[in-house]
C-alpha positions in Angstrom: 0.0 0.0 0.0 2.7 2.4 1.1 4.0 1.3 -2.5 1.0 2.9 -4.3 1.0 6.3 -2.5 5.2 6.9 -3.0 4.0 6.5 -6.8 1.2 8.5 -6.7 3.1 10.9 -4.7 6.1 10.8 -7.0 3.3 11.1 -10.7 2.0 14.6 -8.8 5.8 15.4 -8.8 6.5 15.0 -11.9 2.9 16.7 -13.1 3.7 19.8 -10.9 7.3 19.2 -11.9 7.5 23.2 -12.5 8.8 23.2 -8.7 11.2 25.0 -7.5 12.2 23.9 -4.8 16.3 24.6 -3.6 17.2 20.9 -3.0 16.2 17.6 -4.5 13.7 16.8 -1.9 10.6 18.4 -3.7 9.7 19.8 -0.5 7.9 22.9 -1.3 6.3 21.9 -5.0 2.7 22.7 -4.4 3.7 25.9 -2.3 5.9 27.5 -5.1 3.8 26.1 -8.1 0.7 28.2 -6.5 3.1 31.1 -5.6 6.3 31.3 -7.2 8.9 33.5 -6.5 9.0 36.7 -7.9 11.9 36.9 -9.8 13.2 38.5 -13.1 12.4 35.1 -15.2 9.2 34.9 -13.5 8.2 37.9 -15.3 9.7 37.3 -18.7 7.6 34.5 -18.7 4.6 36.1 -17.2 5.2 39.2 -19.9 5.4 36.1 -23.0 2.5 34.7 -21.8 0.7 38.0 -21.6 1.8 39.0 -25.4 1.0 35.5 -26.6 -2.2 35.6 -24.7 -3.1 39.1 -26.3 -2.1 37.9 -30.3 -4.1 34.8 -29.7 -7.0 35.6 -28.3 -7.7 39.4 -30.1 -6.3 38.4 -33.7 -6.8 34.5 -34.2 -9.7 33.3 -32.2 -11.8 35.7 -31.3 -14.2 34.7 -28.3 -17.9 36.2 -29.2 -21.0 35.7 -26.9 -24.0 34.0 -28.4 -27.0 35.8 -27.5 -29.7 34.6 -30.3 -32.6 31.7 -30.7 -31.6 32.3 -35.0 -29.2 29.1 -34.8 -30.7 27.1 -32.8 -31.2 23.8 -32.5 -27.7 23.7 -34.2 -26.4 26.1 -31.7 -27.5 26.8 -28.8 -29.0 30.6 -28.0 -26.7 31.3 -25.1 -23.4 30.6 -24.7 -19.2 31.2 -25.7 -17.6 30.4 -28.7 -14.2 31.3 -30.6 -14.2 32.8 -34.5 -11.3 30.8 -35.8 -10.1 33.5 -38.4 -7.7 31.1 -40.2 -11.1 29.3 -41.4 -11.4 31.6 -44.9 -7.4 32.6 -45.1 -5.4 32.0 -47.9 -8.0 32.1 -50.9 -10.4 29.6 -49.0 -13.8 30.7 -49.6 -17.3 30.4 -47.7 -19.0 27.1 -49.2 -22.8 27.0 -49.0 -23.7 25.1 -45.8 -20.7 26.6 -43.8 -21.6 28.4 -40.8 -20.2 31.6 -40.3 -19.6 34.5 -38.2 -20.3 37.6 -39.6 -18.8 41.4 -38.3 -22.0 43.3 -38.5 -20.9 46.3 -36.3 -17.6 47.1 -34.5 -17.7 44.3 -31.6 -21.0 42.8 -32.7 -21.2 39.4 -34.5 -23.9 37.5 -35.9 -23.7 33.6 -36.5 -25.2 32.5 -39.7 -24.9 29.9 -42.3 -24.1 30.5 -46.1 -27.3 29.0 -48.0 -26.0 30.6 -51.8 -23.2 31.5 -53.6 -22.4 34.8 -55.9 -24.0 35.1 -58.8 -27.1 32.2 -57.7 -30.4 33.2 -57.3 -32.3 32.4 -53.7 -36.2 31.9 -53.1 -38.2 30.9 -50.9 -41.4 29.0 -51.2 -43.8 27.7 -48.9 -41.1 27.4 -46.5 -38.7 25.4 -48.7 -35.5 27.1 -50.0 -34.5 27.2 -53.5 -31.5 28.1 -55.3 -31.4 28.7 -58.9 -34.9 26.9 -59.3 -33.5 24.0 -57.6 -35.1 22.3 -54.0 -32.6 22.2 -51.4 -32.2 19.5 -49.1 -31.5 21.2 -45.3 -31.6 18.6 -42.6 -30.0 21.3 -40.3 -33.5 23.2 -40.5 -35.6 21.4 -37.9 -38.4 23.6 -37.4 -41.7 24.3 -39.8 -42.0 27.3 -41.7 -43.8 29.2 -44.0 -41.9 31.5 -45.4 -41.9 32.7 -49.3 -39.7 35.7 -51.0 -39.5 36.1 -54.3 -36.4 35.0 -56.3 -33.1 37.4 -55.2 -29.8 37.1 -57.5 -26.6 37.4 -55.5 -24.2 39.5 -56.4 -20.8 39.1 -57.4 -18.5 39.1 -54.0 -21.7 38.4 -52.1 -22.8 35.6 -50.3 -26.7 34.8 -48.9 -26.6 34.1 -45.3 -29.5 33.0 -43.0 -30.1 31.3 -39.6 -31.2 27.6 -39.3 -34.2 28.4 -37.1 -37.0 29.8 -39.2 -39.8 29.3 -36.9 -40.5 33.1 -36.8 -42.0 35.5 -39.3 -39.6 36.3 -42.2 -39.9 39.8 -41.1 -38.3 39.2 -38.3 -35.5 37.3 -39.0 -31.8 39.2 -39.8 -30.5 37.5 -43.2 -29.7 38.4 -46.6 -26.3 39.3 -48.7 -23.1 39.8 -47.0 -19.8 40.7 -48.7 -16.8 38.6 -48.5 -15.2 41.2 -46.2 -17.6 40.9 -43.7 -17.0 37.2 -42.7 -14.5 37.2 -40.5 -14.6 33.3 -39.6 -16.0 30.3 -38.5 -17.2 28.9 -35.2 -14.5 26.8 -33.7 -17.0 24.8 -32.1 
């Protein structure tokens, strides 16, 4: 038994093995893990992790608040998510089905999904959607609706966004053309 608990004594060693203790006896680990000593490489590495932290987490993933019923069921109308930027870098474009997060005012995002491309046309009718005359299958759309616009054309650089729930009055759903420009990414999760 004793046995056991050296081991398991010795794996939270190695785990918290960031101690820094002055001899080899470990005594101290927990102690100084918790509250290290303030020296000058303490804060190097606090300053790194503050930069890295910063470029991260204001230029790459971007966390955004989701405060909306238009997703749902796909995503839930409260909660946190990250806009993974690098989604639509380097010539990769929005495909329709993608869901995406859109910048529509300076710190304000919505989350919708692409349902048509530049240059197609988008209807609706009777609730169903159409592109270019065709029926589209949208197993992601889980609640009835009724809705019916007349047949919009894209435009170039342009891409036709809407939210998978369309329980509620057309009128009151936010969706239509977005440019390019305006997606900044994807949901990481």
């Amino acid at each position: 038994m004793r046995s056991i608990f050296s081991g398991v004594k010795h794996a939270w060693d190695v785990v918290c093995g960031c101690h820094r203790s002055d001899d080899a006896t470990a005594d101290g680990t927990i102690l100084n893990f918790f509250l290290p000593r303030l020296t000058r490489g303490f804060f190097i590495r606090l300053g790194v992790i503050v930069v890295l932290s910063a470029l991260l987490f204001g230029m790459v993933l971007l966390p955004c608040f989701i405060s909306g019923a238009s997703m749902e069921p796909t995503v839930k109308s409260v909660g946190l998510t990250f806009c993974w930027r690098g989604k639509y870098l380097f010539g990769r474009e929005p495909q329709r089905g993608d869901i995406v997060i859109i910048e529509f005012t300076d710190r304000v995002f919505f989350l919708k999904r692409v349902v048509a491309l530049p240059g197609e046309t988008v209807e609706f009718r009777n609730g169903e959607l159409y592109i270019n005359g065709v029926r589209q299958n949208e197993p992601y759309v889980k609640f009835v609706c009724d809705w019916n616009m007349p047949p919009r054309k894209v435009d170039p650089g342009n891409y036709y966004v809407i939210g998978d729930n369309r329980s509620m009055p057309l009128e009151e759903h936010k969706f239509g053309q977005v440019t390019r420009s305006r997606i900044i990414g994807a949901p990481l999760w």
